[in-house]
N, C-alpha and C positions, 0 to 999 in steps of 0.2 A: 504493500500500500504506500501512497504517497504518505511525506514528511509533513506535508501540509492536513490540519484538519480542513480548508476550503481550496475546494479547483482555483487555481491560479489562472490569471487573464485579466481580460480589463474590465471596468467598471461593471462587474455583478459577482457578489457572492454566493456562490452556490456549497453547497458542503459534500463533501468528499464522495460521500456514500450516497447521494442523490447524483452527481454529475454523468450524463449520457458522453462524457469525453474523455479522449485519450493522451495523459499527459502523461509526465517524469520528473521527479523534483529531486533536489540534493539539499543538505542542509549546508552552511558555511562551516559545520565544525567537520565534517566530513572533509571537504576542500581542507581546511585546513591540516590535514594529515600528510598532506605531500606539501614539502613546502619548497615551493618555486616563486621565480619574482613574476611572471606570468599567469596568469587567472586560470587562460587557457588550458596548459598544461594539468590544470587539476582536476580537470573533467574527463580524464580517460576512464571508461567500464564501470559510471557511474550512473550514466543517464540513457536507458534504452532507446532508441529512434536517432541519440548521436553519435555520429564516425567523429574522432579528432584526428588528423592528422600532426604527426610533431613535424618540426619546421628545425631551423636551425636554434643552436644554442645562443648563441651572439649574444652577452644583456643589452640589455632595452631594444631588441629585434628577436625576440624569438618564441611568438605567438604562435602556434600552432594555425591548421587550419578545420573547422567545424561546417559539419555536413548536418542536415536532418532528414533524415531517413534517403539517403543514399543523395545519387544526384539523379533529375528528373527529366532538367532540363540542359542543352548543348552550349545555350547562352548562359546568362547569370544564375549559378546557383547558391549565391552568398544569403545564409538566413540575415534576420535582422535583430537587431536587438532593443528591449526596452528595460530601462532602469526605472525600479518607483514609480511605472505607467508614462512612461516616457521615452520615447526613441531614441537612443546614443549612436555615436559613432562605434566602430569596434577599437578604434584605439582608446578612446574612453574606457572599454568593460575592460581594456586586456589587462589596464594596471590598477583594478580596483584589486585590495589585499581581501585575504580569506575573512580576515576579522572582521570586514566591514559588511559582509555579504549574510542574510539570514537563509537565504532559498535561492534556488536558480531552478529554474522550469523550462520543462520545454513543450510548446506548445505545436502539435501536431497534426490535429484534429481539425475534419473541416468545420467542423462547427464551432470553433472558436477561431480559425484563421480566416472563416468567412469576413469576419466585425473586423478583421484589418483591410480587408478590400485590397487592391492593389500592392499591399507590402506583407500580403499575407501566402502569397505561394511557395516559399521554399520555407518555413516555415519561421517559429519566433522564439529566441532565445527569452526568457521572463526574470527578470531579476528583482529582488528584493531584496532591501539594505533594515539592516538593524534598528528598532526601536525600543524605546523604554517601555515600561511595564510598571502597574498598580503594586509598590510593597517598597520594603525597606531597602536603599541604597545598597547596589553591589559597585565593587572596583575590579576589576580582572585583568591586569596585567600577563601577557606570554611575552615568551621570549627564543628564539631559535638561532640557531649559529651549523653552519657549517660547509664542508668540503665539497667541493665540485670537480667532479675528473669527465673525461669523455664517456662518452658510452661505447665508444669504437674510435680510433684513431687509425686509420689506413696509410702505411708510411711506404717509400718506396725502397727500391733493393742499395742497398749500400757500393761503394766504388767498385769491388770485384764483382759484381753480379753485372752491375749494368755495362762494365766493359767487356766481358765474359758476354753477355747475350748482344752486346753490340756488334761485336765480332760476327756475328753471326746472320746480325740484321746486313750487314756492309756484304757482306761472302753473297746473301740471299738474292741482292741487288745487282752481281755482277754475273747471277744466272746468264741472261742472256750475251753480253759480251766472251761468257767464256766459252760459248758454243753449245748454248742449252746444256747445260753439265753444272753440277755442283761441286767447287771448288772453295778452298778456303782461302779467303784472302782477311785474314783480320786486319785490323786497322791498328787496335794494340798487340805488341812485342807480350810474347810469353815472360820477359824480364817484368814492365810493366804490370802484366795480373801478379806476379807473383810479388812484387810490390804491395802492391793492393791488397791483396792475402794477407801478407803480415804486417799490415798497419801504417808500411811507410810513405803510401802514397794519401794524396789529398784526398781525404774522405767525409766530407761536413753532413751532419742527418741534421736538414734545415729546422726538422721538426723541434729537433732537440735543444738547437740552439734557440730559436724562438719562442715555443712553449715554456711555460712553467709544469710541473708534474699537477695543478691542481689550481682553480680556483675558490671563491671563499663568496659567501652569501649568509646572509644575516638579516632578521627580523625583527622587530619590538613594536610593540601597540599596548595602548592602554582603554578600556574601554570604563566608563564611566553613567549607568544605566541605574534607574528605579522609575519614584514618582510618587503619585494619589489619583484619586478617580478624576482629578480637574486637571492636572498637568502630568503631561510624563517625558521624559527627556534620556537619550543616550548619546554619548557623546564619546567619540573614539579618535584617538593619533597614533599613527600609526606610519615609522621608519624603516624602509627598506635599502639595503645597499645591497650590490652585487659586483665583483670585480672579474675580471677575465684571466682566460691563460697565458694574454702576452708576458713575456720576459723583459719586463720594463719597468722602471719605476712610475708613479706618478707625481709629477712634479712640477716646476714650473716651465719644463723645455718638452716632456716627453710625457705621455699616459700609456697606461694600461687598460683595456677597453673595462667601462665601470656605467652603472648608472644605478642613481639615489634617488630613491621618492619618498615624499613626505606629503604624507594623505592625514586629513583632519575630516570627520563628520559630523552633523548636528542635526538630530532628527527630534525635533518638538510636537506633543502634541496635547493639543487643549480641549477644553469641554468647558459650554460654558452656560448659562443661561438656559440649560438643561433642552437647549434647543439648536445650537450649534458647536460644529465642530472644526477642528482648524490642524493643520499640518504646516509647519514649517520644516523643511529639509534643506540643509547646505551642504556640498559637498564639494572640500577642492583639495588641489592635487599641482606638487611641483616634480617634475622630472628632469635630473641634470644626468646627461649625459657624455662621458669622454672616449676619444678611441686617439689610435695612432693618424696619424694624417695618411697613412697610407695602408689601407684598411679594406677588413670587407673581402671579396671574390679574390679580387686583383693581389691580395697578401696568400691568401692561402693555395691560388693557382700557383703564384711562382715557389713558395715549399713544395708542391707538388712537382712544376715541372724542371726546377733547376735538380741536374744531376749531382750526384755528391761529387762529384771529381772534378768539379768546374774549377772552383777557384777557392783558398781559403776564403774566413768569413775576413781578415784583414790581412792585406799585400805585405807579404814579409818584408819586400824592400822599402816600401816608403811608409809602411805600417798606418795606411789611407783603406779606406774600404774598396774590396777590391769590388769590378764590377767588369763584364764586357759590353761589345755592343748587340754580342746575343740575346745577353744574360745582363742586362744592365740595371736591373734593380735586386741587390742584394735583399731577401729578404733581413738578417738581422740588421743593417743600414737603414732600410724602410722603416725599422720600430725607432730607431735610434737617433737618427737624421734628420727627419722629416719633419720634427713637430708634432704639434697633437688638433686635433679639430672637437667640437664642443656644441652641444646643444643645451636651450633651457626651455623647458614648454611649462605653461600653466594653464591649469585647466578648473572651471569654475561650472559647478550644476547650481543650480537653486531653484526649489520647486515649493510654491506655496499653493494648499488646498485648504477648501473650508465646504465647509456642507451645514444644510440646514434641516433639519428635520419638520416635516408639516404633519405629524400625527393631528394637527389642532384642526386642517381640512380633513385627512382620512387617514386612518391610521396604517402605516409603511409607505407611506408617499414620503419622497424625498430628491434634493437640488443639491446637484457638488460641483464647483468650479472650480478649476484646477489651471495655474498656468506656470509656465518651467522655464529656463533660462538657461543655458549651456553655452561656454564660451574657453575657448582653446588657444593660444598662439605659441608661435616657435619663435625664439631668435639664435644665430648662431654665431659660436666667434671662432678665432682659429688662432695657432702660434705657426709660423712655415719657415722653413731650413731647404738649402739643398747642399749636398755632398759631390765632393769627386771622386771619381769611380779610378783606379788601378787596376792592372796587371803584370806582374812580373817586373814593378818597378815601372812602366810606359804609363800615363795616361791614357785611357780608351774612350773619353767621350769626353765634349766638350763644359760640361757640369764644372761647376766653380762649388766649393766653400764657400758657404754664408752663414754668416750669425744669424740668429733664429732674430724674424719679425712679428710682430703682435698686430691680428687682424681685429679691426673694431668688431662689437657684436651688428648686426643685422637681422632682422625683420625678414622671417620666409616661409612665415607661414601662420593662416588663423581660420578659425571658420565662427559662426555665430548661429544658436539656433533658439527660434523661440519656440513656443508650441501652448497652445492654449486649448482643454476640455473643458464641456460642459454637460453633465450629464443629470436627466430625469430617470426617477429610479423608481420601484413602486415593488414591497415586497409586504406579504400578507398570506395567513392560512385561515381557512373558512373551513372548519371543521376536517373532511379527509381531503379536501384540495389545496395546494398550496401556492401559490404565483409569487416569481420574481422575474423584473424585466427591466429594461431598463433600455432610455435613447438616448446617442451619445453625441456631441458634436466635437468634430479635431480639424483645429487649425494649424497647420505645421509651417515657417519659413525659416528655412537653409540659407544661408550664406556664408561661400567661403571664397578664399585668393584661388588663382586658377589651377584647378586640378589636385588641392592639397583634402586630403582628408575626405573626401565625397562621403557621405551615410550611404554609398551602396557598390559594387564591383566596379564599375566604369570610373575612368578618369579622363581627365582634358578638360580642354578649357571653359569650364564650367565656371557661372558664379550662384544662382539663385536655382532654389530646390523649393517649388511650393507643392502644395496638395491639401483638400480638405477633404473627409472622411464623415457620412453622416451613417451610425452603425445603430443597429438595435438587437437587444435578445430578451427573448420569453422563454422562460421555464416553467413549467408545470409538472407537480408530483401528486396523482392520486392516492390515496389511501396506502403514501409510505412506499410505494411497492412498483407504481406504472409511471412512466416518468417521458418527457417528452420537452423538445425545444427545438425557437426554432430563430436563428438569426440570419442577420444580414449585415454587407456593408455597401454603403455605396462612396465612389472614393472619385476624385478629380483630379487631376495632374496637370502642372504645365507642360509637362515634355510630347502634350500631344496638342493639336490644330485644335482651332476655337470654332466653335458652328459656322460663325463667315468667313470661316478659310478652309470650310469644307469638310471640317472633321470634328472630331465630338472626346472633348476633354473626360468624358464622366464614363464609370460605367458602375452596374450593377451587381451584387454576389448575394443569393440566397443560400441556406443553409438547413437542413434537417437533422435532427437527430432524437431516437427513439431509444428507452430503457428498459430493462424489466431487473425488479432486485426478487430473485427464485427464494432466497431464504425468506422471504418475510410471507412467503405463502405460508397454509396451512399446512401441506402436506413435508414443509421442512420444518416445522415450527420443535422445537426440543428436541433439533437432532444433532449429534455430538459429533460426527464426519462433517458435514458441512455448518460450518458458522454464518457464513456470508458467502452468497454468489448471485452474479448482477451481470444478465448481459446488455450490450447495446451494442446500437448503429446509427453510422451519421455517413451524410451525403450534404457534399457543398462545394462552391464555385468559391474560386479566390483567384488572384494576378498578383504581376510583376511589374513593374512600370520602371527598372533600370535592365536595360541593355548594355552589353557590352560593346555592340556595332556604336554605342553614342546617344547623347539626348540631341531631341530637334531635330527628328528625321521627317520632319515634314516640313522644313526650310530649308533653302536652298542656299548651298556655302562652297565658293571658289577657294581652289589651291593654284599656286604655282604647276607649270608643266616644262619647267626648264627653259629653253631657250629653242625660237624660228627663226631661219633665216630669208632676208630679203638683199634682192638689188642685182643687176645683171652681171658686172666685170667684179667687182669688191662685193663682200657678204657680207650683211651687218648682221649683230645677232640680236634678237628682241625677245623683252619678254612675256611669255604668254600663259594666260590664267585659262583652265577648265573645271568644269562642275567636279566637284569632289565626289559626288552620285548626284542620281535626281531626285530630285525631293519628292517625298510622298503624303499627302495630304491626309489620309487614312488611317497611319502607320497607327498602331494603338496597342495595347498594355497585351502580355503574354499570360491566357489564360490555365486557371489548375484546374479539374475537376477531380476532385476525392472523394474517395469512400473508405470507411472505416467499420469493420466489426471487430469488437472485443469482450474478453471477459473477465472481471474481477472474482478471486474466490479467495475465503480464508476457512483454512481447512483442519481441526484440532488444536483450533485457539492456536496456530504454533506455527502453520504454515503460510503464506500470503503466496499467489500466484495470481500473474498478468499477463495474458496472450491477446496481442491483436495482430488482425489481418488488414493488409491497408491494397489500395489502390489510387495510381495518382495516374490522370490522363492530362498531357498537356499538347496546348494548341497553340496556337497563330504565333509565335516563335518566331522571333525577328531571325532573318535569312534575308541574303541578297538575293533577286531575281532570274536564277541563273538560267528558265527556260526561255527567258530575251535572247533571238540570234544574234550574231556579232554584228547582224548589219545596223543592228538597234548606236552601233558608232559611240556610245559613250560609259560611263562608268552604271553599273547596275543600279537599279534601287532597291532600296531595303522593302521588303513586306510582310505581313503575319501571315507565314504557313509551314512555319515547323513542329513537325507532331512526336512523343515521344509519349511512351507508356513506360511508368514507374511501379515495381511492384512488390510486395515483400513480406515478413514478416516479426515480429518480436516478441519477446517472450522472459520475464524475471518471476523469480524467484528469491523467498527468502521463508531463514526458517529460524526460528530460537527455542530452547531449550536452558535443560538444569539439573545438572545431577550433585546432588551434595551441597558442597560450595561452590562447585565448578557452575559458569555458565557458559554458553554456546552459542555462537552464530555462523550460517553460515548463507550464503545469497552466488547467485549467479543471473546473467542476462548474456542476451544472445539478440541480435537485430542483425536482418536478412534482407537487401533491397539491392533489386535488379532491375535495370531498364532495358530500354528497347529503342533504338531509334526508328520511327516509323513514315519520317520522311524530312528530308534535312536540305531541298532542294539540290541535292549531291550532281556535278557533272559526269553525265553518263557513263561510263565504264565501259572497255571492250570486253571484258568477262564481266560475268556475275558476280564471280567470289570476291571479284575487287573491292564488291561495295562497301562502305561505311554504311548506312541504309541497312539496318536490321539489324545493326549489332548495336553492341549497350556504347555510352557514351565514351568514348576516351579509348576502343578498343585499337591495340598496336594493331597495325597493318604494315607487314611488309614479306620480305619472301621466306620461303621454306629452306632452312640449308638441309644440306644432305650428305654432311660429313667435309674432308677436304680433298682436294686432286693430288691424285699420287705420278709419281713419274712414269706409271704406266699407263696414261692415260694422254698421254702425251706423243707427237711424233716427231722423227729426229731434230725437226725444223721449229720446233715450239708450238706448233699446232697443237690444238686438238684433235684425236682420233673421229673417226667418221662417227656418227652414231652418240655424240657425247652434245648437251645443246650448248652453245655458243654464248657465254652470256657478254651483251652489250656494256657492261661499265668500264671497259678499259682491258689491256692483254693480261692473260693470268699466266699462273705457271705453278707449278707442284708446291702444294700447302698450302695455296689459296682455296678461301671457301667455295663450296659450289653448292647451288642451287636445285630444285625443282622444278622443269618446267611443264606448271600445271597446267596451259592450254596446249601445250604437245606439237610446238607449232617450229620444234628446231632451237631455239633460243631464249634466254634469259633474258626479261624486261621487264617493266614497269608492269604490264601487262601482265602478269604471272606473282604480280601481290596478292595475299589473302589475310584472311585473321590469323595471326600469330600469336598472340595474346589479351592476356584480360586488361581491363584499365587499371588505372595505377592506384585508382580508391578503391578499396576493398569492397566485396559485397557484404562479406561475413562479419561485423564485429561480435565479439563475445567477451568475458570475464566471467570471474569467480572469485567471492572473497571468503574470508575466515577469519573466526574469530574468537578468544578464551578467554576466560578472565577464573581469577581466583585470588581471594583474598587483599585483594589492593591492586595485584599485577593483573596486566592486561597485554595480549598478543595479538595483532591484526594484522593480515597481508592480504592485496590483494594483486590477483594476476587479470592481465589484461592480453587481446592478441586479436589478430586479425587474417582472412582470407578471401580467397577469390581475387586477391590484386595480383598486379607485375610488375616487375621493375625494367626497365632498358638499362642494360649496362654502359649502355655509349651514352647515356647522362652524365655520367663520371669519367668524362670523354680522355682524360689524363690521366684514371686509373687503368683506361679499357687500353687506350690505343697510345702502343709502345713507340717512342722515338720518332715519328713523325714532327715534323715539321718542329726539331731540337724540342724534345718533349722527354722525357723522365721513361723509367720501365718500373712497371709492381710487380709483385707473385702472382697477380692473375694472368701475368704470360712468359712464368717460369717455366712452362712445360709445353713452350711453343713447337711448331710442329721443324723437326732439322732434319736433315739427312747430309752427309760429309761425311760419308763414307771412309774416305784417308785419314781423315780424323776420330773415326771408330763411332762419329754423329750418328747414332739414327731414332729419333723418337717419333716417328710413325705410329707406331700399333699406340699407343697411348697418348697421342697429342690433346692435348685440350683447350689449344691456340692457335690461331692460322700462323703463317711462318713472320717469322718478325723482318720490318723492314722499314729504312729511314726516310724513305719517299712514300707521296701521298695516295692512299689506295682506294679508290670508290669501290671495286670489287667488296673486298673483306667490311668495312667498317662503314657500311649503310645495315639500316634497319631489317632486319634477319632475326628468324627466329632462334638465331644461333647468340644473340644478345638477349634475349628475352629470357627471363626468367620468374621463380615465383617470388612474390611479396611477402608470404605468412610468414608470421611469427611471432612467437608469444613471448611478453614482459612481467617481471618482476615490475609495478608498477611502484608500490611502498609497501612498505612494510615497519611496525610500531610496537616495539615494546614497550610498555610505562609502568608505573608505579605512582597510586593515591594513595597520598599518608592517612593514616586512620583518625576518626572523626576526634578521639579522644587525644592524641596527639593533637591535632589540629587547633583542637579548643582553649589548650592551655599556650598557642601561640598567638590566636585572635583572629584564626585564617579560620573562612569557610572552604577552603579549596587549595590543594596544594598536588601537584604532580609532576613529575620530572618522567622522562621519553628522551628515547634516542630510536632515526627512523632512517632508514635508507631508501632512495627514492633510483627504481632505474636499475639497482642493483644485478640483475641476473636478467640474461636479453636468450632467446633462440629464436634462429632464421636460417634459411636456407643458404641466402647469398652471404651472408654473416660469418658461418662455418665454409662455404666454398671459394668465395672469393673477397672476404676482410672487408666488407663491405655492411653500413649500416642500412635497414633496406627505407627507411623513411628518412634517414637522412645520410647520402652519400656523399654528398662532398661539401666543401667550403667548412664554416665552423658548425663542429660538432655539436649533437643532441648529449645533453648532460646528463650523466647520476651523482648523486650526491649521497654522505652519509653525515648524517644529523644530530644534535641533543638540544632539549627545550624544556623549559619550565613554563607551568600556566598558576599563578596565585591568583586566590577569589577572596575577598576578603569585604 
């Protein structure tokens, strides 16, 4: 059962055990158990209907990304969020702390995503922040500290491997000059590896030198909560800091990637005149940010792709950093040289509500106003250096030494949102009938700088985000047992044409949904198997109104088209503007149709079980017009006709128990969601199997390998044997990959792709927690994991692909495919690499099922030992609460590509996905 006694959503309280809807909720003490500086990250295997995806480690950049209930749709699938009944950005929700958070929900249901209209089709994250309560003053002070290491670190082969497999790549290259024959020509002297071998040649492990073994993250909040029946107040602060793995100091020349927030809340609430009520909420938030000036992809590419044997990290003769014009950005120089760059963001909610009660017209009639304020900015500053680069005692690039400069701060970034409710509410019971409903009015205006921060997936140059929303819902519960509702929303958008420009801002979303609670018949009444069991179903229309293809596809906007030339003897060049597309007057919001059957049951007071069936069908799907001929001469227009069908299912669990002193918990959930693409305006295909067109979103498409070409497949001249097909990406030769050709027509092409693999978001998530307590001590771990995704390994394009284009070598092509014979080479029967080689191969290293691989894999997600001191203790220290924990977050990972090729399968390259191991204390007092 949900955390919450009332279904979570907007303006109407319904109670748990009445609600015909399908939700998920988590409590903030829950979140709190994993502790990250990220919101995000503490919703893994918590909330059935949500996939998280982890994202990079990075602090202050390493949100995860959040699905509900799979994805449905091709364009924007990004849910939405609301705080306290109010729409955030998602960088708003990512750095709210655990402490400050009572509930998070997730709203799935078309019967409650109807009343969001337009922002209600990928569904809605529901947030609720902490309030005070009727009774004596509590204090609760936590407090957490601790270590951060990677979850996977993928480092490359040290100086004797990579010149050892270089050798080999050069030898593989000189195939054809040597007469089609495999010959060894190394590039390094067998004096050289053996160098290398024993330590005396240049061997730097960039990793080593730049990382630290560990970084460090730490918490503190205080929260500050009671009241009386007329006022009640909670009041929380609350410091987090997080520092990174660079090997750097922070200082006044140089940082360490770090970012510190400091969140303050104030949730007031009053009763007054036994006839109104009043909400004041403030919530703000500072975030300072620091990194290396030279940061980010571009840092952790070149650890990846510089070879250890380049160059020491400083030029023995002039004892300068060394650097080439390959290899010109050292990475330990980058951390050391360059300075540091610096963000500061603040960020500001304030939402005041009051309501009136009219029992004195009819009693449960009731009026709430509600309007919110949300406001954000960035400014940024910088310190910048540059260094001269060495080798071998020569300058190699024209870089001077400079003293470090101090860049002013600057302004780059803000957005501004208001948002104003007004809702009629009317709740009342008439003997066995009971009515609550309520109609809602939302007026929302956006404004931010161009392209910063948008409330929705799309960016550019965007400034104003308006929409109003007019929603309502009725609930009905007969005699306890039969239960029924029914809402709507109706919502209006700028981002579409106005009536006299031929289109129509508004549209419509109704909603059904239908109850039955089976235990409160007669024929379950005093029965000891079943306590509670309740089914329902709901049916209801909802939209999207952010595209990815852009807002204001129904105006018309010129680009640049480079440069015309006129004039007969001499050419002048000129320049010329075309339609960017054609405007469409039409274009209009991307419809959900859902359906939902589920069932609640609780089964020997002990068991709680939730299974629902969902179906989501979406339509008019912004797509460019791709059945326009080319004579149509200009760029496509966008129109609603992408269809896709979403479908799945979900399912938790939880049980408690007790034996002795021992108690018991143990819970699982599982969410299952698979689409379908059912028409994406796709251009034609000369095969079938080509299609994208029937498969679920994001399906890899590319070709079948089918092993690698051996030298017997080959004819004296470099040919291919008769009867072998010919594939078009350039000449091959023995080790390279080879292909499939599934239309049988002689040759390998474009023409001969099919599905190769699943998409890269999972269908399957699931978890499992546990949990024991005795005597004071308490043990909790829960495991979390995921399936039905893939991974491409050429994402990790520098882990994948050896030596090309002066690129690094891993262990994932240690057991490349050689033959060198005079050199007693042959790893044929075993290869599990095509042949390595320093020039660029469109053959081997395009999209092949031979990079595809599986995603799954299960996490140790946290895990919580603690200890509450005993009440009698406790009392003679003046503490209501007192507990110390130590918890590890991440701890123990299994996956496929993990154990085969060192590879994290959610986060493979750039900066790592973290684990941490933790201790904390919570005083209540």
């Amino acid at each position: 059962m949900s955390v919450l006694a009332y279904e979570p959503g907007p303006f109407l309280q319904i109670r748990k055990e009445r609600s015909v809807t399908a939700t998920s909720s988590v409590g903030g003490n829950m979140l709190y158990r994993t502790p990250v500086p990220n919101i995000t990250n503490t919703l893994y295997g918590l909330l059935p209907g949500l996939t998280v995806k982890q994202g990079s480690g990075e602090p202050g950049y390493d949100e995860a990304d959040l699905f509900i209930r799979g994805r449905a749709s091709f364009d924007n699938s990004a849910l939405v969020i609301y705080i306290d009944g109010f729409q955030t950005t998602a960088s708003y929700f990512n750095y709210l702390p655990p402490s400050e958070i009572e509930s998070i929900s997730v709203l799935k249901d078309p019967v409650t995503l109807a009343t969001f209209g337009m922002k209600g089709a990928n569904g809605v994250l529901w947030v609720v922040t902490k309030r005070g309560f009727a009774g004596k003053r509590k204090v609760q002070v936590q407090l957490v500290s601790g270590l951060q290491q990677p979850v996977r670190l993928t480092k490359p082969y040290g100086a004797y491997d990579y010149a050892r497999l270089y050798n080999q790549a050069v030898s593989n290259d000189n195939y054809a000059l040597n007469g089609y024959q495999f010959q060894y020509t190394p590039a390094y002297t067998d004096a050289q590896l053996e160098d290398y071998r024993n330590g005396n040649g240049t061997n730097v492990d960039w990793y080593d030198q730049v990382l630290r073994k560990s970084g460090y993250y730490s918490d503190a909040n205080i929260l500050f909560s009671g009241g009386g029946n007329d006022t009640k107040y909670a009041l929380l602060l609350d410091y987090m800091r997080q520092r990174g793995l660079y090997d750097v100091p922070t200082n006044a020349t140089t940082s360490n990637a770090q970012i510190q927030r400091f969140n303050v809340r104030t949730n007031l609430d009053f009763n007054f005149f036994k006839i109104f009520e009043a909400k004041v909420d403030l919530g703000g938030r500072i975030e300072d940010r620091r990194y290396p000036n030279f940061n980010g992809p571009s840092l952790w590419n070149n650890m990846a792709r510089y070879p250890a044997n380049v160059y020491p990290v400083k030029d023995p003769q002039t004892v300068g950093w060394s650097g080439t014009t390959n290899f010109p950005h050292n990475p330990v120089a980058s951390l050391n040289a360059l300075g540091y760059t610096s963000t500061h963001d603040r960020t500001l909610q304030a939402n005041f509500n009051l309501k009136q009660k009219l029992d004195f017209i009819t009693p449960g009639l009731y009026l709430n106003e509600a309007v919110s304020f949300n406001t954000w900015t960035r400014t940024a500053a910088s310190k910048t250096a540059t260094y001269a680069r060495f080798n071998n005692g020569v300058q190699t690039t024209t870089d001077k030494a400079s003293d470090i400069i101090a860049n002013g701060a600057t302004s780059v970034g803000q957005y501004d949102w208001k948002q104003i409710n007004i809702t009629a509410g009317y709740n009342r019971t008439f003997g066995k009938h009971a009515f609550a409903g309520a109609l809602n009015f939302l007026q929302s205006n956006y404004m931010t700088d161009a392209g910063s921060n948008n409330p929705g997936s799309n960016t550019g140059n965007n400034i104003f985000y308006h929409f109003q929303t007019v929603s309502g819902r009725l609930h009905y519960t007969n005699n306890e047992r039969y239960l029924a509702e029914l809402s709507f929303g109706a919502t209006g958008s700028d981002n579409y044409a106005p009536r006299s420009r031929g289109g129509n801002r508004w549209g419509f979303y109704p909603a059904l949904g239908l109850g039955w609670i089976i235990s409160k018949e007669d024929f379950l009444a005093d029965n000891n198997l079943v306590n509670y069991l309740k089914l329902r179903a709901g049916a209801g229309l909802s939209a999207n109104d952010f595209s990815t293809r852009g807002r204001y596809l129904y105006q018309q906007y010129y680009v640049g088209n480079g440069s015309f030339y006129t004039g007969n003897n001499s050419l002048t060049a000129n320049n010329g503007l075309i339609q960017s597309y054609a405007a469409n007057p039409g274009i209009f919001a991307e419809k959900s149709m859902k359906y939902n059957v589920g069932v609640d049951a609780t089964l020997f007071n002990k068991l709680s079980v939730t299974v629902d069936v969902f179906r989501d069908n979406r339509s008019d799907i912004v797509i460019q017009n791709n059945t326009l001929m080319a004579v149509y001469g200009g760029i496509l227009p966008y129109v609603n006709a992408g269809k896709v069908t979403n479908s799945g299912i979900e399912a938790s669990a939880s049980y408690n128990g007790k034996a002795g002193a021992v108690t018991y918990t143990a819970g699982a959930m599982v969410s299952y969601a698979k689409n379908k693409i059912r028409y994406m305006g796709e251009i034609p295909t000369v095969n079938e199997f080509n299609k994208a067109t029937g498969r679920p979103i994001g399906s890899f498409i590319g070709l079948m390998a089918d092993g690698f070409y051996d030298v017997t497949d080959f004819n004296a001249d470099g040919t291919l044997k008769s009867g072998i097909p010919v594939p078009t990406f350039g000449a091959v030769q023995p080790g390279d990959l080879k292909y499939k050709d599934l239309d049988n027509n002689g040759r390998v092409d474009q023409a001969d792709n099919t599905k190769i693999g699943n998409p890269e978001l999972p269908s399957l998530t699931y978890a499992f927690n546990l949990g024991v307590s005795y005597k004071g001590f308490d043990l909790t771990a829960l495991f979390q994991g995921v399936s039905g995704n893939s991974v491409n390994l050429l994402n990790a394009q520098l882990q994948s692909v050896a030596f090309v284009n002066n690129t690094n070598v891993f262990p994932m092509a240690g057991n490349a495919w050689a033959y060198f014979p005079g050199q007693g080479i042959d790893t044929r029967a075993g290869a599990d690499y095509p042949r390595l080689t320093t020039r660029a191969n469109d053959n081997n290293y395009r999209t092949s099922s031979f990079w595809i691989k599986k995603g799954a894999f299960l996490r140790l997600r946290n895990a919580e030992l603690g200890y509450n001191l005993p009440a009698a203790v406790l009392k003679n220290i003046h503490l209501y609460k007192l507990r110390l924990y130590i918890s590890a977050v991440n701890a123990f990972n299994w996956s496929y590509v993990g154990k085969n090729y060192d590879l994290d399968p959610e986060t493979p390259v750039g900066y790592p996905a973290m684990k941490s191991f933790n201790a904390g204390i919570t005083l209540t007092f």
